[in-house]
Backbone as JSON, one array per atom type, in Angstrom:
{
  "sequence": "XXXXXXXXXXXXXXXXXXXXXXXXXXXXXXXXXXXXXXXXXXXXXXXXXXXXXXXXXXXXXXXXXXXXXXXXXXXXXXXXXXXXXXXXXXXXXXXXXXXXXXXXXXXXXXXXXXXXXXXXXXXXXXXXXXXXXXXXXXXXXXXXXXXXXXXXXXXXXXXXXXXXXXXXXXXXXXXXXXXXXXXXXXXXXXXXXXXXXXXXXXXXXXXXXXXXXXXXXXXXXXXXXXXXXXXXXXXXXXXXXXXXXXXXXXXXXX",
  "N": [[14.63, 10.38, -31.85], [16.04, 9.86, -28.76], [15.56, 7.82, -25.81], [14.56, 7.08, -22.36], [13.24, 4.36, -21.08], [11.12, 2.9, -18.53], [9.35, 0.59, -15.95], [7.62, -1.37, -14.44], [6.75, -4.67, -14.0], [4.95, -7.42, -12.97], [6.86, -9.25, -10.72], [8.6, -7.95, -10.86], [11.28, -5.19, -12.08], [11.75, -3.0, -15.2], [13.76, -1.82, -17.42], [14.6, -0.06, -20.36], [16.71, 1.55, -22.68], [17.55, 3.24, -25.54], [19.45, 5.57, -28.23], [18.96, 5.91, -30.26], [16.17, 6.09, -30.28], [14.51, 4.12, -31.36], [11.84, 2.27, -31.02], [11.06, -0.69, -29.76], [12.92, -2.31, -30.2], [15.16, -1.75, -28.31], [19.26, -0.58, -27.26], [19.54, -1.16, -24.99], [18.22, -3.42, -22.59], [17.17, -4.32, -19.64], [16.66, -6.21, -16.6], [15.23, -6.19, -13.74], [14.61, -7.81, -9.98], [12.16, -6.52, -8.12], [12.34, -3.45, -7.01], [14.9, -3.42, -7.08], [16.63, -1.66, -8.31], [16.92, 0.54, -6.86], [17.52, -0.45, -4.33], [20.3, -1.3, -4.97], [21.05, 1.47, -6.16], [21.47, 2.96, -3.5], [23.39, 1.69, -2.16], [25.51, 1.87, -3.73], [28.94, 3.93, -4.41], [29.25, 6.71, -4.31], [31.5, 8.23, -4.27], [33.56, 6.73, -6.18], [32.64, 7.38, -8.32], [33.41, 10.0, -9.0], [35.52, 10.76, -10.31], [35.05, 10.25, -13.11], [33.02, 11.48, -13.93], [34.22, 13.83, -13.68], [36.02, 14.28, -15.41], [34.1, 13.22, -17.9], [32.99, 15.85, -17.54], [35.08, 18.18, -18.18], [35.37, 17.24, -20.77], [33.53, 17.58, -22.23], [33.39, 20.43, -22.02], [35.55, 20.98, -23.58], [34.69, 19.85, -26.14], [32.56, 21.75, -26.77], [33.73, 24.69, -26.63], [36.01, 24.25, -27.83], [35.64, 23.11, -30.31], [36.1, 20.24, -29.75], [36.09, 17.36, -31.13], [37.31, 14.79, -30.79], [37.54, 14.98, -27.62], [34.77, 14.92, -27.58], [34.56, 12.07, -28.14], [35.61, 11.08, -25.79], [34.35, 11.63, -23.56], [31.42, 10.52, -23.96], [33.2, 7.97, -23.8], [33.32, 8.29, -21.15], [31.21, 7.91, -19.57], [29.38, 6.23, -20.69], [31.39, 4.23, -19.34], [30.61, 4.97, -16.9], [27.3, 3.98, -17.08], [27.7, 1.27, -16.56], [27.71, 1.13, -14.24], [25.78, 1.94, -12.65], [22.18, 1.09, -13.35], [20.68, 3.58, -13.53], [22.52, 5.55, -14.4], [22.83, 4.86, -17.21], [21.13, 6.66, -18.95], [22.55, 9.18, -18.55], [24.33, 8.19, -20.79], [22.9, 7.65, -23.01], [21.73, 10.06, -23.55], [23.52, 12.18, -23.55], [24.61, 10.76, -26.11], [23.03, 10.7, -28.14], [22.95, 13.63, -28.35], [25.24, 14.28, -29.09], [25.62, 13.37, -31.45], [23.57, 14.6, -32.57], [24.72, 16.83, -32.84], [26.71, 17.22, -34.45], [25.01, 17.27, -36.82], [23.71, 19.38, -37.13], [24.93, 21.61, -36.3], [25.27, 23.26, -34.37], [26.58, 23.69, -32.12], [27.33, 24.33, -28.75], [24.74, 25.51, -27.88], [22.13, 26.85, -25.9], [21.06, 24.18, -24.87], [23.55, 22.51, -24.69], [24.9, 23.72, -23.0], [23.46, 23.53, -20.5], [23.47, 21.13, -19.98], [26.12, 20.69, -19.63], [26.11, 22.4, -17.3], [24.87, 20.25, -15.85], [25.89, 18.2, -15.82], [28.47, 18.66, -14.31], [27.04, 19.43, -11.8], [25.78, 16.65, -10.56], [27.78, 15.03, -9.06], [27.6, 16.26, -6.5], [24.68, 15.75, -6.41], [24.14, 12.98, -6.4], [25.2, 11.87, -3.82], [23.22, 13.07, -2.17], [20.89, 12.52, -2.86], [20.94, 9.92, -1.99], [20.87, 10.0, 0.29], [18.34, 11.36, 0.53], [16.23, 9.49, -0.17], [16.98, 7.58, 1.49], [16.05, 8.65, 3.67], [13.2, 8.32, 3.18], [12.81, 6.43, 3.34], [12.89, 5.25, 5.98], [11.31, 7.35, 6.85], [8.64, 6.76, 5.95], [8.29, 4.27, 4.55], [9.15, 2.09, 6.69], [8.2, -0.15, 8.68], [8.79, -0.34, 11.84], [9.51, 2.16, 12.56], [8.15, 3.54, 11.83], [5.75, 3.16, 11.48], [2.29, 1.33, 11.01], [1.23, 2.8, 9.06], [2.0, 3.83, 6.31], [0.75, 6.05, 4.5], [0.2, 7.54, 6.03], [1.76, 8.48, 7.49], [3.26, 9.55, 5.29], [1.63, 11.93, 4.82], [2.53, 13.06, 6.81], [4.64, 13.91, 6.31], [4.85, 14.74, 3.82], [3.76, 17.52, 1.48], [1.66, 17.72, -0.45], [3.73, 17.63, -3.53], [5.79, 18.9, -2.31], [8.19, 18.44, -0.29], [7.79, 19.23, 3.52], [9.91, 19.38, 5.02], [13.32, 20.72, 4.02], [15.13, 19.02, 3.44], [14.7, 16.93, 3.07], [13.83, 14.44, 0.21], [12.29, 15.68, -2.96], [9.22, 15.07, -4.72], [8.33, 15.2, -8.28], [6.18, 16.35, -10.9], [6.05, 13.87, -12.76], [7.11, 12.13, -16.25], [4.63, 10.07, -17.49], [2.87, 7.48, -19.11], [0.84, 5.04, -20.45], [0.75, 1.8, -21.3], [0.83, -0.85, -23.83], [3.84, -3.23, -22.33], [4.14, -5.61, -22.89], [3.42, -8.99, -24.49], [-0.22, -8.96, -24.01], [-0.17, -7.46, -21.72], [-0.36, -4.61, -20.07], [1.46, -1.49, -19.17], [1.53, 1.51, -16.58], [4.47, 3.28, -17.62], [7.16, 4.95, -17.1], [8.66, 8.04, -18.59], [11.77, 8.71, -17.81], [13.33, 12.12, -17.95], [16.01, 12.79, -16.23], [18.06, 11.87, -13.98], [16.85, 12.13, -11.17], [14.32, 11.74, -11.89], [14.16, 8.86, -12.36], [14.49, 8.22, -9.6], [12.41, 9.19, -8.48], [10.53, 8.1, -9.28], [10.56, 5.2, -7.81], [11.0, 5.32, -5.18], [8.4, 4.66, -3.69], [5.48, 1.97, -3.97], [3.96, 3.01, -6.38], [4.41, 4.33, -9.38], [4.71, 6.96, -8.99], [5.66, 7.93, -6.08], [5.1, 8.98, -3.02], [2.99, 10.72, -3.8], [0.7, 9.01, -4.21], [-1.07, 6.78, -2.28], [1.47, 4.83, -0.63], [1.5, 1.01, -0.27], [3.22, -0.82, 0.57], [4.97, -3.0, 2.38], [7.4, -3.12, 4.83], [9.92, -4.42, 7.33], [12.29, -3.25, 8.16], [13.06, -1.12, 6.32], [16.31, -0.28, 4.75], [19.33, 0.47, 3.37], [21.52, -1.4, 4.9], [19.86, -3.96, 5.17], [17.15, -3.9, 3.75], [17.57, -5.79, 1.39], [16.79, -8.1, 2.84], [14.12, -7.83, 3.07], [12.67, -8.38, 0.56], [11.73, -10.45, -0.95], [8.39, -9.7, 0.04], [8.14, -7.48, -1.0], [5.76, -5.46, -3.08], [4.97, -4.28, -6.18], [2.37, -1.59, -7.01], [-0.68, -2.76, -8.59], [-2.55, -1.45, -9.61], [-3.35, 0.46, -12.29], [-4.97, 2.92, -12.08], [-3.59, 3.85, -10.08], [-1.12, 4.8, -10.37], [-0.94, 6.07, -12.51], [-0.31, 9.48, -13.48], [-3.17, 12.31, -14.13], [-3.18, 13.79, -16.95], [-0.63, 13.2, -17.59], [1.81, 12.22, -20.11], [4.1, 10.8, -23.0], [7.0, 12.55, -23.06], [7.69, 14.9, -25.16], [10.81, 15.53, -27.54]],
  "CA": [[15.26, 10.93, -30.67], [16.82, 8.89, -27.56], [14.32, 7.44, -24.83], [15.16, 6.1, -21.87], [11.76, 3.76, -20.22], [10.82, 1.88, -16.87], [7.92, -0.18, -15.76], [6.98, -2.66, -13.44], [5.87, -6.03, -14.75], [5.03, -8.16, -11.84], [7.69, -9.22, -9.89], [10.33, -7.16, -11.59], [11.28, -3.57, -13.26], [12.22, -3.24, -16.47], [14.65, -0.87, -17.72], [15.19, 0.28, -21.82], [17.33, 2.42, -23.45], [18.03, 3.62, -27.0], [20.1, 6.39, -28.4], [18.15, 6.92, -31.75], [14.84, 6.01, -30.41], [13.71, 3.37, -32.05], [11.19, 1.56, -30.03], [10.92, -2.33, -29.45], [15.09, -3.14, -30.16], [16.23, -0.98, -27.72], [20.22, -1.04, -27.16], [19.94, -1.73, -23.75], [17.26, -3.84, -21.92], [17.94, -4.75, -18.63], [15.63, -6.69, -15.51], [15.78, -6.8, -11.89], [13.74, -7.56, -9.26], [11.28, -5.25, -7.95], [13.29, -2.27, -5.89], [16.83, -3.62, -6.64], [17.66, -0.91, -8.85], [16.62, 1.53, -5.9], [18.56, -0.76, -3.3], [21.77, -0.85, -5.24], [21.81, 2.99, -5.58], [21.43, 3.11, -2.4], [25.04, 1.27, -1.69], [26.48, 2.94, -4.6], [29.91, 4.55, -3.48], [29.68, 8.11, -5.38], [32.88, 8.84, -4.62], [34.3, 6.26, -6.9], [32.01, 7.99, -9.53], [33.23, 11.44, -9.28], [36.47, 10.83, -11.46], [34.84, 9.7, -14.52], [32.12, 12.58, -14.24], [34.61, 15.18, -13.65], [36.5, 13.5, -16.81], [33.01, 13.67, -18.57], [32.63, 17.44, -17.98], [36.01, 18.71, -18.6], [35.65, 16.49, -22.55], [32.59, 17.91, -22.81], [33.75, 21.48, -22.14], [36.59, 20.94, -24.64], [33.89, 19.81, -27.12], [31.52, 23.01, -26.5], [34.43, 25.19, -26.27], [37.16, 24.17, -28.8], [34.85, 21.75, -31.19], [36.87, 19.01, -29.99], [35.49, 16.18, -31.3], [37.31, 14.02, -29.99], [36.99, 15.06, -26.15], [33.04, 14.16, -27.54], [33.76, 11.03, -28.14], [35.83, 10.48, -24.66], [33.35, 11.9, -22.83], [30.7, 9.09, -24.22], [33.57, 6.96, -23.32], [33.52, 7.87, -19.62], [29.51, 7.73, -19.75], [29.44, 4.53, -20.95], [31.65, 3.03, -18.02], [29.26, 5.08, -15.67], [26.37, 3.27, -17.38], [27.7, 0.19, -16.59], [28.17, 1.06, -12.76], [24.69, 1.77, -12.27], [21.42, 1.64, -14.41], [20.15, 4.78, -13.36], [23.32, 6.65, -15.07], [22.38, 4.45, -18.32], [20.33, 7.79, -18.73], [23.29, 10.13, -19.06], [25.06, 8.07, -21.89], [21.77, 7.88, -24.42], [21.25, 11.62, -23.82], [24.69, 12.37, -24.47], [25.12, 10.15, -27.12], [22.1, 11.76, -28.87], [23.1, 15.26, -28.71], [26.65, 14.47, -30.06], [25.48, 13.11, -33.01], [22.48, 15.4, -33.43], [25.17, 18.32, -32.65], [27.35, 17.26, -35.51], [24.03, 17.66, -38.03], [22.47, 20.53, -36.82], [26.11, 22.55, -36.24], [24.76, 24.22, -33.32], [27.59, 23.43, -30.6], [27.39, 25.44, -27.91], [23.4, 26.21, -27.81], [22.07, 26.93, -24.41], [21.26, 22.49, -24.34], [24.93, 22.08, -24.55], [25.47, 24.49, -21.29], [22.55, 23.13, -19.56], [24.02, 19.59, -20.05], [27.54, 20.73, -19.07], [26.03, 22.16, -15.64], [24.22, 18.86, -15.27], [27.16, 16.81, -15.11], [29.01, 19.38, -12.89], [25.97, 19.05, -10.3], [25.63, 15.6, -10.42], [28.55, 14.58, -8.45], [26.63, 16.72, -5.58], [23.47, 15.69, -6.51], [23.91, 11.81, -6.11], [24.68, 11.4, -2.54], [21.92, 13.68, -1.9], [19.55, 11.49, -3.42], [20.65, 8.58, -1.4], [20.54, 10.63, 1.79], [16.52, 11.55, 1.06], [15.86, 7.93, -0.53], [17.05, 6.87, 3.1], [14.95, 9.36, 4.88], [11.85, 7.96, 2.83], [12.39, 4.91, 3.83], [13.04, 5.42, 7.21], [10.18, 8.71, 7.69], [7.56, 6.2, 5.7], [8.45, 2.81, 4.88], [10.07, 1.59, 7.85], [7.24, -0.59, 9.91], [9.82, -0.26, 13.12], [10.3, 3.32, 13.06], [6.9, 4.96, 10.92], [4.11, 2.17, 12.47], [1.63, 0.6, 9.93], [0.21, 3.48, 7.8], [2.25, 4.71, 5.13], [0.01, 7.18, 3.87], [-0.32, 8.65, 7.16], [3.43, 8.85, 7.63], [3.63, 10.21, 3.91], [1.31, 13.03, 4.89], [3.02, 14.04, 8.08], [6.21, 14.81, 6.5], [5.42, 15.69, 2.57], [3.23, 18.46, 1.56], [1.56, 17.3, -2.02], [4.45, 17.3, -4.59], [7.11, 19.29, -1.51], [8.52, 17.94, 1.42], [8.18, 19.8, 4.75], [11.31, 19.36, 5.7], [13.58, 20.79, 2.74], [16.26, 18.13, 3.27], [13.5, 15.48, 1.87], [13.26, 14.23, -1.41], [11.05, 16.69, -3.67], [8.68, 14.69, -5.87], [7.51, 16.28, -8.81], [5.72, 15.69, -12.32], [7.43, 12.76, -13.65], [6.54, 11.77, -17.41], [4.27, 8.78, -17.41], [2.62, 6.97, -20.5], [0.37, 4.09, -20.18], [0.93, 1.5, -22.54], [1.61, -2.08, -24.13], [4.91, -3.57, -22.65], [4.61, -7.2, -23.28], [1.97, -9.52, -24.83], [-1.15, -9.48, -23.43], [0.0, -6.59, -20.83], [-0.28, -2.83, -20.14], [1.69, -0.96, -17.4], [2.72, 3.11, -16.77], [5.82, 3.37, -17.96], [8.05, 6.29, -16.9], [9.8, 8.09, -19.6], [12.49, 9.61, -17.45], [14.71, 12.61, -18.59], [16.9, 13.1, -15.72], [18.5, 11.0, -12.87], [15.47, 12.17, -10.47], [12.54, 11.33, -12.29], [13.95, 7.8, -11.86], [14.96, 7.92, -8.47], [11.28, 9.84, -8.24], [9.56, 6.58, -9.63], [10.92, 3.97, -7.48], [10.67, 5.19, -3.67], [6.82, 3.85, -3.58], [4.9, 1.03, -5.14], [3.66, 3.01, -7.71], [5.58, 5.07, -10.06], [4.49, 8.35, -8.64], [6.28, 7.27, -5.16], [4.27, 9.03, -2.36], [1.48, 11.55, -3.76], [-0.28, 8.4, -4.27], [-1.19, 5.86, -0.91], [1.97, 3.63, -0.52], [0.92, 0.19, -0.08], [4.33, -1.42, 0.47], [5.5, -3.81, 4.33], [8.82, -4.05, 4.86], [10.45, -4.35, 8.47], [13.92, -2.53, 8.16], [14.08, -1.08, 4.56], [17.51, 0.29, 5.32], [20.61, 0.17, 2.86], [21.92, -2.74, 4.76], [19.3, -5.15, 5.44], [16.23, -3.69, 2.67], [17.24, -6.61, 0.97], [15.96, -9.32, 3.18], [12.71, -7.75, 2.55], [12.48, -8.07, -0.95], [10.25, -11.14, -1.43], [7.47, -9.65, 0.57], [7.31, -6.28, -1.6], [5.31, -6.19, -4.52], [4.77, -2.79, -6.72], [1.01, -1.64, -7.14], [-0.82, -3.27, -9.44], [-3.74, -0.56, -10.31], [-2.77, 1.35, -13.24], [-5.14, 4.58, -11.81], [-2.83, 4.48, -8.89], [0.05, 4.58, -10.91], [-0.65, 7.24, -13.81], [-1.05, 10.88, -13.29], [-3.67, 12.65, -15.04], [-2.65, 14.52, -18.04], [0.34, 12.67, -18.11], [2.57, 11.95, -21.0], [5.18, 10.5, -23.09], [7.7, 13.68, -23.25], [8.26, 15.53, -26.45], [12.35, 15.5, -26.96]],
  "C": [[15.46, 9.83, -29.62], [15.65, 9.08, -26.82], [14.97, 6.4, -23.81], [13.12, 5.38, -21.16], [12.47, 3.14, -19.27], [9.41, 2.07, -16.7], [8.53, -1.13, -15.02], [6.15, -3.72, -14.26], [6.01, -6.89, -13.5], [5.92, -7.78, -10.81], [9.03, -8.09, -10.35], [9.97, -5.34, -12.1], [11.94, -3.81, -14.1], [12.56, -1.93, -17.15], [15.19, -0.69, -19.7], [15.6, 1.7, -22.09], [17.73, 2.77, -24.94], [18.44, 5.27, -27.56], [19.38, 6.55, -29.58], [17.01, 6.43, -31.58], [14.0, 4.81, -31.05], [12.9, 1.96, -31.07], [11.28, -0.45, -30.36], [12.19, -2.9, -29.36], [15.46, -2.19, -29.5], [17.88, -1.71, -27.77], [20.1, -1.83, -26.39], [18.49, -2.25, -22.98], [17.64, -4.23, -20.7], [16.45, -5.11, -17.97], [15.93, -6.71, -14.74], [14.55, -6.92, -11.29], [13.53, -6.42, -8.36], [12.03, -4.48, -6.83], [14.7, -3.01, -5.95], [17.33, -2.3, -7.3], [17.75, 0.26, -7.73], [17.77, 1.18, -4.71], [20.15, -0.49, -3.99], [22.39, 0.65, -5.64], [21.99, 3.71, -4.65], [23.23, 2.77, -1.51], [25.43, 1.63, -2.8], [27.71, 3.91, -4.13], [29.81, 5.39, -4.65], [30.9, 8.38, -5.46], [33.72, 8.43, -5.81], [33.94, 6.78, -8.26], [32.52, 9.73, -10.07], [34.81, 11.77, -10.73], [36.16, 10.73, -12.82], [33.79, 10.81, -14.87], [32.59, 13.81, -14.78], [35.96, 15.35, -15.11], [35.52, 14.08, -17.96], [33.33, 15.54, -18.82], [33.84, 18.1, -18.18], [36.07, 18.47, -20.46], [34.61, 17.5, -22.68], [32.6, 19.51, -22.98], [34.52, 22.22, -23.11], [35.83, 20.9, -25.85], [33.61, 21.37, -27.53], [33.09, 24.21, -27.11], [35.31, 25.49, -27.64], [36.77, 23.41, -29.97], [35.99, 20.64, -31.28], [36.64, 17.89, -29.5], [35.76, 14.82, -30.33], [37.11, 13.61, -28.71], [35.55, 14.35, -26.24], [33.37, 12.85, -27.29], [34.28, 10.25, -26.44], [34.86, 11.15, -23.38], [31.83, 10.83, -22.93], [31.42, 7.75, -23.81], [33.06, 6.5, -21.26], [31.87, 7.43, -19.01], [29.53, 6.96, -19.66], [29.84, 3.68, -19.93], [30.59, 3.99, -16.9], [28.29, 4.33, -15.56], [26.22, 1.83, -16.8], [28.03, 0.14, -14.87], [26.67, 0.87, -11.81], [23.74, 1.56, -13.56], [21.06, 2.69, -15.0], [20.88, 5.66, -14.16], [23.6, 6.35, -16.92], [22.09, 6.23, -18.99], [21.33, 9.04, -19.59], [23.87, 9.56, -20.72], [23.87, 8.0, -23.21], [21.71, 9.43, -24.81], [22.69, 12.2, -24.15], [25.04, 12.2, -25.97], [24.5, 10.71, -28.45], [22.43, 13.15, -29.7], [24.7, 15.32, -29.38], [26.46, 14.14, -31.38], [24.44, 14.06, -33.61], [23.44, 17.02, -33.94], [26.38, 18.62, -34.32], [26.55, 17.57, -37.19], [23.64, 19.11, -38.29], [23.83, 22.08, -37.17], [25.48, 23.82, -35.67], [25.4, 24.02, -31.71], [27.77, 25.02, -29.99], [26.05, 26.26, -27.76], [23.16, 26.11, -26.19], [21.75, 25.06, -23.99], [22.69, 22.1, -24.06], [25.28, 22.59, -23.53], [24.54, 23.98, -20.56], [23.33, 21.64, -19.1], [25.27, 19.79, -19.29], [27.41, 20.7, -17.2], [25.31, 21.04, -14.97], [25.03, 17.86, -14.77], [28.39, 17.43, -13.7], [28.03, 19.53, -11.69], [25.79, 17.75, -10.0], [26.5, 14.63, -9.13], [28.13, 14.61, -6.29], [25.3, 15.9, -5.44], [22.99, 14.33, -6.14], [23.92, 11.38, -4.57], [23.75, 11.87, -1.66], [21.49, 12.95, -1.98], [19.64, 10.17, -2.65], [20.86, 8.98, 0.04], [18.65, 10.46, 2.08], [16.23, 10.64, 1.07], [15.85, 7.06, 0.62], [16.46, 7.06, 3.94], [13.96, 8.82, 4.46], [11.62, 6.83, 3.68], [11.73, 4.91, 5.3], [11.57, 6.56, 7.79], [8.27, 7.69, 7.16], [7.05, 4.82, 5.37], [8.5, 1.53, 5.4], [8.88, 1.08, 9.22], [7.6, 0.09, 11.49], [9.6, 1.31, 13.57], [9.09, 4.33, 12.47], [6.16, 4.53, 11.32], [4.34, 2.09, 10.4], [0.88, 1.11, 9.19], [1.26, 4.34, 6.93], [1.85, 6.01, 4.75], [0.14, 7.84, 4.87], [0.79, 9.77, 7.08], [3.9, 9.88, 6.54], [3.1, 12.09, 4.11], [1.62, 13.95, 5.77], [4.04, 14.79, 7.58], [6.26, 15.41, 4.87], [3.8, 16.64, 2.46], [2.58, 18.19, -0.33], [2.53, 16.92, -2.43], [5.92, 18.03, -3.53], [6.82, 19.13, -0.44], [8.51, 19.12, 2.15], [9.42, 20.61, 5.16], [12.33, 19.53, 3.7], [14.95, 19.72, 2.21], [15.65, 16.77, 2.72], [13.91, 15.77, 0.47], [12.08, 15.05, -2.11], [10.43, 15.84, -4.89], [7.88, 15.35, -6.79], [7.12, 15.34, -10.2], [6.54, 14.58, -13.12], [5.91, 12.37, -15.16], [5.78, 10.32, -17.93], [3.2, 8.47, -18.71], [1.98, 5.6, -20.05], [0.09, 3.1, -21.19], [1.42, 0.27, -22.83], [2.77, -1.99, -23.76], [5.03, -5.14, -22.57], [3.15, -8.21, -23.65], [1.11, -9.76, -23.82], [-0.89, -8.33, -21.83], [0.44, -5.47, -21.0], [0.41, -2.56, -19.1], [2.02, 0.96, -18.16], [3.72, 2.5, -16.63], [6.42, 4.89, -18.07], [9.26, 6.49, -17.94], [10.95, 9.4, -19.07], [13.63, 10.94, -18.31], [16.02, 13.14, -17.9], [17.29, 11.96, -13.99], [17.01, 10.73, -11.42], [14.33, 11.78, -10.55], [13.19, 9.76, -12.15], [13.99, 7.31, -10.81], [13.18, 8.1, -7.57], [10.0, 8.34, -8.39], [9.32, 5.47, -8.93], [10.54, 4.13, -5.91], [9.42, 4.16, -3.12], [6.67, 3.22, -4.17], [4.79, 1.11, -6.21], [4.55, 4.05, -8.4], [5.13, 6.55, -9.72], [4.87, 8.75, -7.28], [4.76, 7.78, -4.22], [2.91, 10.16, -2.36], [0.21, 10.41, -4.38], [-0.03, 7.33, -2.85], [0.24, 4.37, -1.22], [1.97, 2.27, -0.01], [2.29, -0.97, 0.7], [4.62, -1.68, 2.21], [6.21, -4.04, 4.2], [9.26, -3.89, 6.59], [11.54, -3.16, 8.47], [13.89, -2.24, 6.94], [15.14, 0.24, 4.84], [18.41, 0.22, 4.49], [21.28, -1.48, 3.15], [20.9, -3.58, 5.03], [17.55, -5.1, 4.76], [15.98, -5.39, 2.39], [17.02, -7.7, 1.27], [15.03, -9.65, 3.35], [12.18, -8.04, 1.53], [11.44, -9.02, -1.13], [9.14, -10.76, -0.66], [7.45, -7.65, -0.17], [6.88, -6.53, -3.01], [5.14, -4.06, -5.12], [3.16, -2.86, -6.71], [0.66, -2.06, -8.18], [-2.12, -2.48, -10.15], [-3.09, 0.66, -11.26], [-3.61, 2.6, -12.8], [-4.28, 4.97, -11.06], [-1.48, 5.07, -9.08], [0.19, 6.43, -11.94], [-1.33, 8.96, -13.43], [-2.06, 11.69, -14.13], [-3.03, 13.84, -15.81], [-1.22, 13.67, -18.49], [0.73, 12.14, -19.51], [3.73, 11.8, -21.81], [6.09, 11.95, -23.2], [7.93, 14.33, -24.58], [10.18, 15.89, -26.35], [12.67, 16.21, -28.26]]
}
């Protein structure tokens, strides 16, 4: 089955993907330093994204609908250039890519996964500049030396409520799928095995991959859209794997 991962290794995150699962050769590996993939979805222009989505879910309707194949495979097409716009939408084209080929074995088009999926990509278009609305409020309600002071945690507890924000226009962090586990010789980290746009967006706000129901440790002056990134060499992710992994946590069954 398809897997998308992320982890923190030092200075950096580290991003894999594979469409039939097969661990260590993923397709897609990718690196950045630590909170870029967070900053650049942050300047992400959705709008320019909504054509290729609304592309997506019309093929994919045609699929479901009319078994037409081919719409499948242009609907993986338009995926694919999403993928390559951001990381984060990496995500959609494995899980796509997956279920078109599993859907052609199984000959079960049109099961309630295939409508769930459909209204996923028809919310999405919504759902993204949301996410970089709250992602902005985090910053800004807990991050943000200037504008939160010098306790994080404090800040974290004024405005979220365990796993739900206060305020319902916040970011809602919830159970994300975490796994603790060899990713490179001689090193362990949690590694988040996201299955939807959120659980990665959910990972990244804070140091540690559980953003703020654990103590965010993280000093930046201004982390803002425009000028985050002149913070960057002075953040580091957490480096305590309890702080990181939730208990019970685990890799996802798919």
């Amino acid at each position: 089955m398809w897997y998308a991962k992320m982890y923190f290794s030092e200075k950096k995150e580290v991003f894999q993907f594979d469409s039939h699962g097969v661990q260590g050769v993923p397709s897609t590996y990718k690196e950045f330093p630590f909170l870029e993939s967070l900053l650049s979805f942050l300047e992400t222009d959705c709008k320019e994204l909504e054509p290729l989505l609304q592309r997506a879910y019309e093929n994919w309707s045609l699929l479901i609908d009319r078994d037409d194949r081919d719409a499948g495979v242009r609907t993986l097409m338009d995926l694919g250039d999403l993928g390559s716009r951001h990381i984060y939408l990496n995500l959609l084209y494995v899980r796509w890519f997956e279920r078109f080929g599993r859907m052609g074995i199984t000959q079960d088009r049109g099961s309630r996964e295939d409508q769930q999926m459909l209204e996923e990509l028809q919310g999405i278009p919504e759902q993204l500049p949301l996410y970089q609305q709250q992602v902005q409020r985090f910053f800004d309600l807990v991050l943000d030396v200037d504008k939160a002071g010098r306790d994080p945690q404090q800040q974290a507890s004024a405005h979220y409520l365990y796993d739900a924000p206060k305020d319902p226009s916040l970011f809602t962090f919830r159970p994300i799928p975490l796994s603790f586990e060899p990713v490179e010789p001689g090193r362990c980290s949690p590694v988040l095995y996201p299955l939807h746009i959120s659980d990665m967006i959910d990972g990244r706000p804070g140091p540690s991959s559980s953003g703020p129901r654990n103590s965010p440790t993280i000093r930046c002056l201004r982390p803002t859209a425009r000028n985050t990134r002149s913070a960057l060499p002075g953040l580091r992710p957490a480096v305590s794997p309890t702080s990181s992994s939730m208990p019970g946590a685990s890799r996802p069954e798919r």
